[in-house]
C-alpha positions as CSV (number, residue, x, y, z in Angstrom):
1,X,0.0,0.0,0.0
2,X,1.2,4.0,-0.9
3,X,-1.2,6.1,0.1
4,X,-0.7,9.6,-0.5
5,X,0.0,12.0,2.0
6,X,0.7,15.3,0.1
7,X,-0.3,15.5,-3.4
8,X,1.2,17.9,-6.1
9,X,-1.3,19.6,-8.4
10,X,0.4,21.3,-11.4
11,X,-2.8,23.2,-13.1
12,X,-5.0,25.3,-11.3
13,X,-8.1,24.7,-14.0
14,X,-11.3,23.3,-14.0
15,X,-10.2,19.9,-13.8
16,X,-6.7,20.6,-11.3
17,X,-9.4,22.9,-9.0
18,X,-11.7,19.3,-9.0
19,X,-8.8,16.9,-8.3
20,X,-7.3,19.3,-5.3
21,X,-11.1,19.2,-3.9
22,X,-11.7,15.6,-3.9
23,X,-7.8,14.7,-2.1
24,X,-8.6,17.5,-0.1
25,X,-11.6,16.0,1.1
26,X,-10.2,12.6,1.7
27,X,-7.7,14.1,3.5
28,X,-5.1,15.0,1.9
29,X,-2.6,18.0,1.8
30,X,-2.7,19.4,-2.0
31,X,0.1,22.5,-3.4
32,X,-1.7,24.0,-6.0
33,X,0.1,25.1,-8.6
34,X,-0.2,27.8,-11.2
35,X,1.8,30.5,-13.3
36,X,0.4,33.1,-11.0
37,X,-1.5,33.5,-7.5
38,X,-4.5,35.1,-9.1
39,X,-4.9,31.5,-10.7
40,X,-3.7,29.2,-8.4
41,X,-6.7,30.9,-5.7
42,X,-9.4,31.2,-8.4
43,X,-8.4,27.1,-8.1
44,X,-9.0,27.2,-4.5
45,X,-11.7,29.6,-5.3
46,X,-13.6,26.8,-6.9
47,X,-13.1,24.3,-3.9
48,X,-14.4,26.6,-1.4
49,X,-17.9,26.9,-4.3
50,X,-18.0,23.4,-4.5
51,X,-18.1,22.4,-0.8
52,X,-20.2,25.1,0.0
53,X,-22.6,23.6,-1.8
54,X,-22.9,21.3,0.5
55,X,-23.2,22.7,4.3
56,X,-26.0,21.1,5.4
57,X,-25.7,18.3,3.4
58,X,-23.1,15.9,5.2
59,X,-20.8,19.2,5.4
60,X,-20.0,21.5,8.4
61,X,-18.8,24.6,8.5
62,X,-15.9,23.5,10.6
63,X,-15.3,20.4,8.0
64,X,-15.4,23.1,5.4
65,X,-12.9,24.9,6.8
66,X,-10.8,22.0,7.7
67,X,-10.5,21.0,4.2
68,X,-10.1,23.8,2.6
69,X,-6.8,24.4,4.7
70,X,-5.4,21.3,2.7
71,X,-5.1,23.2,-0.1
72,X,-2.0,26.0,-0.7
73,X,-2.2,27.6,-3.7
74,X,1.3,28.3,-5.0
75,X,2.8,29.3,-8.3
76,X,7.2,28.5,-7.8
77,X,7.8,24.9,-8.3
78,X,10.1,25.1,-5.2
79,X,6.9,25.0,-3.2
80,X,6.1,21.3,-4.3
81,X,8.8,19.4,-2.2
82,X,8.0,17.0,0.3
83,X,4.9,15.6,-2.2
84,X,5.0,11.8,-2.5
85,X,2.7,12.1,-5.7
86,X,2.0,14.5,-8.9
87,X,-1.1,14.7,-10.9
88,X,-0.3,17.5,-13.5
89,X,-3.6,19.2,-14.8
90,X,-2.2,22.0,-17.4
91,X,-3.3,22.5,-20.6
92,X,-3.9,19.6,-23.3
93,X,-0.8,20.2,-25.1
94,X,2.8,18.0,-25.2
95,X,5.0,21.2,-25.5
96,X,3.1,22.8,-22.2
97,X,2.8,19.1,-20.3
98,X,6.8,18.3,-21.2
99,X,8.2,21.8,-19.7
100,X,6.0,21.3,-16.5
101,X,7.0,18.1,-16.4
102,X,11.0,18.7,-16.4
103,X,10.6,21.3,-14.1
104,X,9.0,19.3,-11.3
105,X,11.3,16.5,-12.0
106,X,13.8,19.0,-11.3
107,X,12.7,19.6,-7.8
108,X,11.4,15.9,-7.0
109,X,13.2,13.6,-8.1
110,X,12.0,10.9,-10.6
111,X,11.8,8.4,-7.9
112,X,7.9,9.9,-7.3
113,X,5.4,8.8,-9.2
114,X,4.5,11.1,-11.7
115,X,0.6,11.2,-13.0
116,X,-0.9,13.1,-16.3
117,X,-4.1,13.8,-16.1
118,X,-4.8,14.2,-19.8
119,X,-7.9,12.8,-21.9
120,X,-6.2,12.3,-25.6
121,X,-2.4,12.7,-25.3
122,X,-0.7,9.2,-25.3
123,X,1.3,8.6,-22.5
124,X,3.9,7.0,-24.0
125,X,4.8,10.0,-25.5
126,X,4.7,12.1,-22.4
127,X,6.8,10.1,-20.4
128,X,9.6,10.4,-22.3
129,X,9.9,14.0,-20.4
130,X,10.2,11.9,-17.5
131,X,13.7,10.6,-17.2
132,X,12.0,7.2,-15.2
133,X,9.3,6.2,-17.6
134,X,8.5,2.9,-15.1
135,X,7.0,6.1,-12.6
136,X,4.7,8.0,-15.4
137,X,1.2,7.1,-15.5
138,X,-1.8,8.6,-17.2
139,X,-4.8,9.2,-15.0
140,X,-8.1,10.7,-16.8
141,X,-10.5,12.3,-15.0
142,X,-14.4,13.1,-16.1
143,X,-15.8,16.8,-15.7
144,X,-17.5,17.7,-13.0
145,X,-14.8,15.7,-10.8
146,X,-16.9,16.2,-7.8
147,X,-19.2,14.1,-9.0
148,X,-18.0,11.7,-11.8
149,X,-17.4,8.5,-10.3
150,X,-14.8,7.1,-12.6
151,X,-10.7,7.4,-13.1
152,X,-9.2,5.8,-16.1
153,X,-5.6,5.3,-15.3
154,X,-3.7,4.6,-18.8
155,X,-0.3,2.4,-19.1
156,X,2.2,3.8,-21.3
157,X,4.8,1.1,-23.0
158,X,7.2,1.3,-19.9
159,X,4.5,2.0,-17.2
160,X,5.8,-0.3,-14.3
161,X,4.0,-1.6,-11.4
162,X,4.8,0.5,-8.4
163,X,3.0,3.5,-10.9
164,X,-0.2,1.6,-11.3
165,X,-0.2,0.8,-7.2
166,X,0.3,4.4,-6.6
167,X,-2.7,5.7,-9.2
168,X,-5.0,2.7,-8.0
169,X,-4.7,3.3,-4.3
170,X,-4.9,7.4,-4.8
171,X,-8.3,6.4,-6.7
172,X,-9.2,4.6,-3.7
173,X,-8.7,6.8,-1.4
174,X,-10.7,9.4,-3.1
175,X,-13.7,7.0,-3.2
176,X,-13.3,6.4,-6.8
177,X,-13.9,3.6,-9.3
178,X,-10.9,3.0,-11.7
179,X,-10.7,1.1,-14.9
180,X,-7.1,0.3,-16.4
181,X,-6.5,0.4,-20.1
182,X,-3.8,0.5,-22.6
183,X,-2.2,3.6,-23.7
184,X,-3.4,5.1,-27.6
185,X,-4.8,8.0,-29.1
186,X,-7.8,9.1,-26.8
187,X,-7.5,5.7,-24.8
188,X,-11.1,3.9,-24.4
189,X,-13.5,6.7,-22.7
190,X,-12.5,10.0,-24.9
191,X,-11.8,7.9,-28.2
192,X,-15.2,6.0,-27.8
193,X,-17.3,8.9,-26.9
194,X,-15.7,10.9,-29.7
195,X,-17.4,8.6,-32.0
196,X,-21.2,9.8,-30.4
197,X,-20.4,13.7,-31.2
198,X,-18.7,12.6,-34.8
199,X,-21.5,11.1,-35.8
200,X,-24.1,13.7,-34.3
201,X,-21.8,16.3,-36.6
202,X,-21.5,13.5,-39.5
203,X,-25.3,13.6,-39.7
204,X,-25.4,17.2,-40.0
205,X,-23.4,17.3,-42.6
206,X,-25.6,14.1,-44.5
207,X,-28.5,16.9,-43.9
208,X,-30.2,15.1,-41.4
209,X,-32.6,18.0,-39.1
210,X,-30.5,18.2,-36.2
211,X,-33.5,18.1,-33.8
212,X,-34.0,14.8,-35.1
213,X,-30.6,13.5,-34.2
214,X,-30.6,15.7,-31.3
215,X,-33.9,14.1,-29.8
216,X,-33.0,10.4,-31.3
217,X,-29.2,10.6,-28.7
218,X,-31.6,11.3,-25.5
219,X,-34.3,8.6,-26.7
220,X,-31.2,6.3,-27.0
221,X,-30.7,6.8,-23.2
222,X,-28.0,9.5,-23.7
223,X,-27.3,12.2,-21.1
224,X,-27.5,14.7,-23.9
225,X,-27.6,14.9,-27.9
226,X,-24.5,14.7,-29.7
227,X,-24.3,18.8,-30.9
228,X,-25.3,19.4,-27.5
229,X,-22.3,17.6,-25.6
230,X,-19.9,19.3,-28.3
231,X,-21.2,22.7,-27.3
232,X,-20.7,21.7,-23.6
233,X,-16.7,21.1,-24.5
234,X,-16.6,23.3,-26.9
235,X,-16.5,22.8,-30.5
236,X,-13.2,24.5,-30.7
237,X,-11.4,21.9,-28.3
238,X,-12.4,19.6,-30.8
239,X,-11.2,21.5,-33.2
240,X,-7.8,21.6,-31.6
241,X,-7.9,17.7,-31.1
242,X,-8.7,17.3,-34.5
243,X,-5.3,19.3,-35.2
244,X,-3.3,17.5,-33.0
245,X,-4.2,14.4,-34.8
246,X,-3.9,15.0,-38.3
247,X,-0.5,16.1,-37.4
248,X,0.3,13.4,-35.6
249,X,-0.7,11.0,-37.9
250,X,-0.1,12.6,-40.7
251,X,-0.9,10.7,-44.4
252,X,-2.6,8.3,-42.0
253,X,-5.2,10.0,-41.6
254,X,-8.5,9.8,-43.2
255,X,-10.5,12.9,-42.9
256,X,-14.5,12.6,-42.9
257,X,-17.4,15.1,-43.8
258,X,-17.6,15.9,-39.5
259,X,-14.0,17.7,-39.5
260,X,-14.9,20.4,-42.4
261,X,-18.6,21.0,-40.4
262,X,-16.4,21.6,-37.3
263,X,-13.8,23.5,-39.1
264,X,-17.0,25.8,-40.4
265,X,-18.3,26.3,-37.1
266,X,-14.6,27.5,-35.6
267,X,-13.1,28.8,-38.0
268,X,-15.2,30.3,-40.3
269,X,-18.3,31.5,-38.1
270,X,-16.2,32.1,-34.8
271,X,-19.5,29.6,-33.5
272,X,-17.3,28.2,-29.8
273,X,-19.9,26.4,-28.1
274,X,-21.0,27.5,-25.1
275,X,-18.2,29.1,-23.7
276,X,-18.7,32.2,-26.4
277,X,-22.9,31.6,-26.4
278,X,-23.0,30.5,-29.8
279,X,-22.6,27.2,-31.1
280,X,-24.8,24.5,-32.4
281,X,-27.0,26.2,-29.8
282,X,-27.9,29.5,-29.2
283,X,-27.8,30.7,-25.3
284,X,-30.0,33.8,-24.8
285,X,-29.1,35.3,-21.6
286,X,-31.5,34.2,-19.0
287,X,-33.1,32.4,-21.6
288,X,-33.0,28.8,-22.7
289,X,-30.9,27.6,-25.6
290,X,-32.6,26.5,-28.5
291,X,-30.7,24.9,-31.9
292,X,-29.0,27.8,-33.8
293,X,-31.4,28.5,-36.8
294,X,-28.4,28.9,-39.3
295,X,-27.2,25.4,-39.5
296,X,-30.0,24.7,-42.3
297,X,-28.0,27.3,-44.4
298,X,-24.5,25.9,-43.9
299,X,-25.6,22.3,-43.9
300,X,-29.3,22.1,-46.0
301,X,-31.7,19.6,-45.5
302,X,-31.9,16.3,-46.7
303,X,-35.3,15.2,-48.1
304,X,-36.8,12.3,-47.6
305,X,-35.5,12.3,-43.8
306,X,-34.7,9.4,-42.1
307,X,-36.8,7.5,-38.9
308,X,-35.6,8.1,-35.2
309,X,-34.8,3.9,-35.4
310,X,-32.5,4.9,-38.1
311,X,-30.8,7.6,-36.2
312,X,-30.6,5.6,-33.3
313,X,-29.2,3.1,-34.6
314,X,-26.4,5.2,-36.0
315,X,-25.4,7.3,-33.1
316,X,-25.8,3.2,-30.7
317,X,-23.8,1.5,-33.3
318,X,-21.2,3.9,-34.1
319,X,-19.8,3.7,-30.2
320,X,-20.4,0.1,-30.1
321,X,-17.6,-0.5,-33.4
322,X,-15.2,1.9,-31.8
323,X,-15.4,-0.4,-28.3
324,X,-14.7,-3.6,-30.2
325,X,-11.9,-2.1,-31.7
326,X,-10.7,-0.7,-28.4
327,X,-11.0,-4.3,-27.2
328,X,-8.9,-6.2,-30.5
329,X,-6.8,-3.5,-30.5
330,X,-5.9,-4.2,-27.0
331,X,-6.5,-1.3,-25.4
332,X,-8.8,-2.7,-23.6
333,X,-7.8,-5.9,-22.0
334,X,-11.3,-7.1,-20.1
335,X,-15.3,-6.3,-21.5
336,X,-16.0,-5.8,-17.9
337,X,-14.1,-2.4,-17.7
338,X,-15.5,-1.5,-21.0
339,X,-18.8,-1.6,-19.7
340,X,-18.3,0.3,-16.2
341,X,-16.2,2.8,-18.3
342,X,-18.9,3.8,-20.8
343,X,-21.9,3.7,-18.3
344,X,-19.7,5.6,-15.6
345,X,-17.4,7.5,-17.8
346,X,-19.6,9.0,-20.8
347,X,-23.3,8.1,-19.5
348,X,-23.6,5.4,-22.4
349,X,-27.2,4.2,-22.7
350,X,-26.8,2.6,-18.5
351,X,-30.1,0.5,-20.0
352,X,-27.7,-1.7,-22.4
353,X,-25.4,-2.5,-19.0
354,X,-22.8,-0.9,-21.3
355,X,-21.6,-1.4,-25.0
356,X,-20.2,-4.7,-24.3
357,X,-23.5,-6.1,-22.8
358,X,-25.3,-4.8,-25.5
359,X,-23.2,-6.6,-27.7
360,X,-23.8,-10.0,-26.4
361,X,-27.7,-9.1,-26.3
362,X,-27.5,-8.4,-29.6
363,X,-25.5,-11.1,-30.4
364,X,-22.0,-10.4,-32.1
365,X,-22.1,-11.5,-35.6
């Protein structure tokens, strides 16, 4: 057993603020780090909104305070010695991740175990910045981390054991549920559930009313329709994804009618998502969002249109061939985490009891 005692938190963000308030909250002492104060505290900032949220509720005000005084929020890297584990939180990209990474290795030592908290990147590849690649692990959290239940902790090619004892106990103590997969582009959770918003776009672009498709991914079971969830993170992550990929992969890869609706949206309408109140949606202020009339000019409609079985079926089966893949590629190495991953990690259709499941119900041939 290595529990952790005092965690390192490079990334103040959305997702570091989420990870410091859960170890805070199981007790443990959490540095915050960002470039600057004003950051690192908006990160605390969020703790302190999250837990008050729930005085009354199983939380006191003494509890409150008590676990907010886990977390420092600090911006040298100095501050970070005398942490027996990382989980770095900064933004999605190598070039940020590698420098962040060098520098705490600089102050720690690469005897710690080192953890990435990133949803696409492969590991692999980021834990060449770490000079012992046994100690680098990937560990992916879901958005709202207060109340996702699920970590998927990734194994790069030199991941060795004492880095997977570390990640799994940490999950444990933060009253978690991990699954453990192979390292690849997106892993299983972000490169499965990619495939829902791809084909919510992809049918756009066919013409199909995107009301219909919309209303077809919540029929399905759903949490939300497909233009809907891209909205939520923002069309133009995607779009930076999808960047990230084709340059990875180069001649590799095969481009579909999805990545020029997206590349529309972004770059030639300045549409965001949410974050900028204009996406697929539209988001009056005060009001509620309604489907952004315009999309019939950019993407007209296709006549005759097809049923909601027809549309459900396409958004169902599209995730359920990118989780067999997942699962010959090896990614994947048991059904059973394929299952809790979806149902805990995307909200796939819990009804099924997860792709896999749904699989054998249908019966695989």
């Amino acid at each position: 057993p290595s529990p952790t005692k005092k965690l390192a938190m490079p990334g103040a963000g959305m997702m570091g603020a989420g990870i410091a308030t859960v170890a805070a909250q199981a007790g443990i002492e959490v540095m915050l780090l960002d470039r600057d104060m004003a950051a690192a505290e908006k990160g605390k900032a969020h703790a302190q909104a999250v837990l008050q949220k729930r005085l009354g509720r199983g939380m006191s005000p003494e509890k409150m305070a008590e676990t907010l005084a886990r977390i420092t929020p600090v911006t040298d890297v100095a501050a970070l010695k005398g942490c027996d584990f990382v989980i770095e939180a900064v933004f999605e990209d190598p070039s940020i991740k590698a420098e962040i990474t060098k520098r705490v290795e600089a102050v720690l030592g690469a005897d710690i175990i080192f953890g990435s908290n990133t949803s696409t990147l492969p590991i692999t590849g980021l834990a060449r910045n770490w000079s012992k690649p046994e100690h680098f692990i990937g560990i992916h959290f879901f958005s709202p981390v207060e109340k996702m239940p699920l970590v998927e902790i990734i194994l790069g090619r030199k991941t060795g054991p004492e880095a997977i004892a570390k990640a799994l106990d940490f999950v444990a103590q933060i009253k978690k549920t991990p699954i453990v997969v192979n390292d690849g582009r997106g892993f299983y959770t972000s490169r499965c559930f990619s495939t829902y918003v791809a084909e919510g776009t992809q049918m756009l672009a066919d013409g199909i009313n995107p009301a219909l498709s919309e209303n077809a991914g919540r029929q399905l079971g759903m949490p939300v329709g497909p233009l809907a969830v891209s909205d939520e993170v923002s069309i133009e992550l995607g779009h930076r994804i999808l960047a990230a990929t084709r340059r990875e992969m180069g001649d590799a890869y095969v481009p579909s009618a999805a990545d020029a609706v997206i590349e529309t949206m972004v770059v030639d309408l300045g549409r965001l998502g949410r974050k900028n109140g204009k996406g697929y949606y539209d988001y009056p202020e005060g009001g509620q969002k309604y489907l952004w009339p315009g999309l019939a000019d950019h993407w007209p409609r296709a006549v005759p249109q097809p049923d909601v079985v027809a549309v459900k079926e396409r958004l169902l089966f599209r995730q359920l061939i990118e989780c067999a893949r997942c699962f010959e590629e090896g990614v994947l190495t048991a059904p059973e985490d394929g299952d809790i991953g979806a149902i805990f990690g995307w909200g796939f259709a819990p009804w099924t009891g997860g792709p896999f499941s749904h699989m054998y119900t249908l019966g695989l041939a």
